[in-house]
C-alpha positions as CSV (number, residue, x, y, z in Angstrom):
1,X,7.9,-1.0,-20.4
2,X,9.1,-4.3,-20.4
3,X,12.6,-4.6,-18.8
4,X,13.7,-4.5,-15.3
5,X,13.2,-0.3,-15.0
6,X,10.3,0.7,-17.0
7,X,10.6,4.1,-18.4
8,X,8.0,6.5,-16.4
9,X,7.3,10.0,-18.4
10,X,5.6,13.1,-17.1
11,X,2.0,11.2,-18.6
12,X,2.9,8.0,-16.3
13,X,3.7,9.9,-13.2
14,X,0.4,12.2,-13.7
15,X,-1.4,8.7,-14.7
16,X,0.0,7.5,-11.4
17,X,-1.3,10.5,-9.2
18,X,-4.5,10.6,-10.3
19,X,-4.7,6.8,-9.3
20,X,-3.0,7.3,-6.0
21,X,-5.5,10.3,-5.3
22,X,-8.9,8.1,-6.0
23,X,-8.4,5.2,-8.5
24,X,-12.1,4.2,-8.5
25,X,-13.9,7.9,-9.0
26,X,-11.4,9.2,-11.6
27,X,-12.2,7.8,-14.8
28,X,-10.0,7.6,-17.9
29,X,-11.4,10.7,-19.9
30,X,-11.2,12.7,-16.5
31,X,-7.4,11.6,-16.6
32,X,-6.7,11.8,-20.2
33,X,-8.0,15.6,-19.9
34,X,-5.9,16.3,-17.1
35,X,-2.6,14.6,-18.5
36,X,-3.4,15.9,-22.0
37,X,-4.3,12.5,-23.6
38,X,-6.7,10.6,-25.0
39,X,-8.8,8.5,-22.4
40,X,-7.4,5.2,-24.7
41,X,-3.7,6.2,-24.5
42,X,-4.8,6.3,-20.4
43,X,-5.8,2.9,-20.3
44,X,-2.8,1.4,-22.7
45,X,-0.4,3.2,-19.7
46,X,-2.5,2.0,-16.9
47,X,-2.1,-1.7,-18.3
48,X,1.4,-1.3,-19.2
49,X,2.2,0.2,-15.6
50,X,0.5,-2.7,-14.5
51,X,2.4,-5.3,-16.6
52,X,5.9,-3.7,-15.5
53,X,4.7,-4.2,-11.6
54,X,4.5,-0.2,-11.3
55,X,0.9,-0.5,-10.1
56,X,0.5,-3.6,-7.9
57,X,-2.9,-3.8,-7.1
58,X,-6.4,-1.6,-6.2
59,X,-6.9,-1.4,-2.7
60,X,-9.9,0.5,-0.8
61,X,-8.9,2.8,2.2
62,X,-11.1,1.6,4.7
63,X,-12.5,3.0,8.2
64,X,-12.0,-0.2,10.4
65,X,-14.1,1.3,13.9
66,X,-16.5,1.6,11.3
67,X,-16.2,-1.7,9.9
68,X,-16.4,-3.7,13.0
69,X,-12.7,-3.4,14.4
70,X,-12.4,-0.8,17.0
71,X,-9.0,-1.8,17.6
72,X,-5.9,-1.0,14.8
73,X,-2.4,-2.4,16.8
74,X,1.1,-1.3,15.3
75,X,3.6,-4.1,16.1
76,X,7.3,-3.3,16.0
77,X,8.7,-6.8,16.0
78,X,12.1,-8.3,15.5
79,X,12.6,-11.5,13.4
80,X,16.3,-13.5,13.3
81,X,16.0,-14.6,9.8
82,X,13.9,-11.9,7.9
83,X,12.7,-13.3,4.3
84,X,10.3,-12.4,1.9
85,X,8.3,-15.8,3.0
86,X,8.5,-15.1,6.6
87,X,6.6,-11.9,5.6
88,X,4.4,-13.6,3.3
89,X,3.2,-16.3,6.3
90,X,2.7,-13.2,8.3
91,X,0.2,-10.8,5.8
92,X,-1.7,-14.6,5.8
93,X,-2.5,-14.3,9.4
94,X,-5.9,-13.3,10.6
95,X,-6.2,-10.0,11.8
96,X,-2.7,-8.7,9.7
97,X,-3.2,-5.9,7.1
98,X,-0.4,-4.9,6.4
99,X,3.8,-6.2,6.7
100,X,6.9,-3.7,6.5
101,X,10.2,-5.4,6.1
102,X,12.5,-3.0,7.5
103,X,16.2,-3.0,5.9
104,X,18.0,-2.4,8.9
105,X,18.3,-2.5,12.7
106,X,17.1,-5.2,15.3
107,X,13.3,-4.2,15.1
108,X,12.6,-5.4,11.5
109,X,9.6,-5.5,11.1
110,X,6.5,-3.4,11.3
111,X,3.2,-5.3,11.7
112,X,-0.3,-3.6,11.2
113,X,-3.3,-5.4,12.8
114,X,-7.2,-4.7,13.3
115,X,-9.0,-6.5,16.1
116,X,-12.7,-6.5,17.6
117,X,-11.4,-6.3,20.8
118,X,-8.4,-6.9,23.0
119,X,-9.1,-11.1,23.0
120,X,-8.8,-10.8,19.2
121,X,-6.1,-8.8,19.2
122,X,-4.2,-11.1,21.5
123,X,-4.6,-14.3,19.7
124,X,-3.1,-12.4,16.9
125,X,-0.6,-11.5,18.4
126,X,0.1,-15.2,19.7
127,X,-0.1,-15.9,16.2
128,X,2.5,-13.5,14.5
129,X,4.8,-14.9,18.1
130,X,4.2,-18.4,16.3
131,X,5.3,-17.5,13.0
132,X,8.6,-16.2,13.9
133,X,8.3,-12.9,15.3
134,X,9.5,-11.5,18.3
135,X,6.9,-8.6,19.2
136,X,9.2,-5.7,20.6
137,X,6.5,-2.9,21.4
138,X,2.6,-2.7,20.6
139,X,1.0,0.6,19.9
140,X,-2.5,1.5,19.2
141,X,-3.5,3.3,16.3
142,X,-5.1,6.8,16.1
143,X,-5.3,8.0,13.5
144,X,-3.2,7.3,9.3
145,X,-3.6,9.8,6.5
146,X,-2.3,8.9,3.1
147,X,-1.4,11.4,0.2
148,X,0.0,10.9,-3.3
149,X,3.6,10.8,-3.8
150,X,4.7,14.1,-4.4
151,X,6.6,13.4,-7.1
152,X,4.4,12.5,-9.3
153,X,3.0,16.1,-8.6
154,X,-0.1,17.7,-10.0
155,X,2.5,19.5,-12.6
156,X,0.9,17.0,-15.8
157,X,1.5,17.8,-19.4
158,X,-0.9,19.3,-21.3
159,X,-1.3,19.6,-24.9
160,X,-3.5,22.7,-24.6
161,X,-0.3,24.9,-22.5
């Protein structure tokens, strides 16, 4: 997997689901069951997905209100020179958790931010206006549910069919 386009077979992409779906509770033997190899072969993937930038990191899905941060703001924002740095400096703000780079239109970017409460959301806001930003529309958020990709589907090889 080493190359610009690694190679992903049926065991990556049901390697990859299984991670999507809970990456901390499904161990490698639970995987290597389900995938039809051998809980070994599931970590050489994993690390070689990892190598080739397929899997970029671990990150919890965490209930903010519950965490301290009633507040979850979705900017729509509109920058005059988008870059890959501008949206870097951004994701380094206080308050930012996640950055979306759009590819086209005037709004360009989509900003995610949590706040205690509408003070801290504010100077965040002032904050993402100092980096560049124009903030087009705020909206709160309700409510985000997350799935696994589709395709990397639940259809996994088995040895044993």
């Amino acid at each position: 997997m080493s190359g610009t386009e690694p190679e992903i077979d049926e065991v990556d992409r049901g390697i990859l689901h299984f991670l999507q779906k809970d990456a901390r509770n499904n161990a490698t033997r639970e995987i290597g069951e389900a995938v039809g190899v051998s809980a070994g072969t599931v970590r050489n993937r994993i690390e070689k997905l990892e190598e080739a930038g397929v899997i970029r990191g671990y990150v919890p899905d965490i209930n903010y209100e519950k965490a301290g941060y009633q507040l979850v703001i979705l900017f729509t924002c509109t920058a005059t020179n988008p870059s890959e740095t501008l949206a870097k400096d951004i994701l380094s703000t206080h308050g930012v958790v996640t950055v979306r780079k759009l590819l086209a239109g005037e709004e360009n970017y989509h900003v995610t931010v949590v706040g205690t409460d509408t003070a801290d959301v504010s100077e965040i806001a002032n904050s993402i206006r100092e980096s560049g930003l124009e903030i087009v529309r705020s909206e709160v958020l309700d409510e985000e549910l997350v799935q696994p990709f589709n395709h990397f589907g639940e259809d996994v090889p088995r040895d044993d069919e």
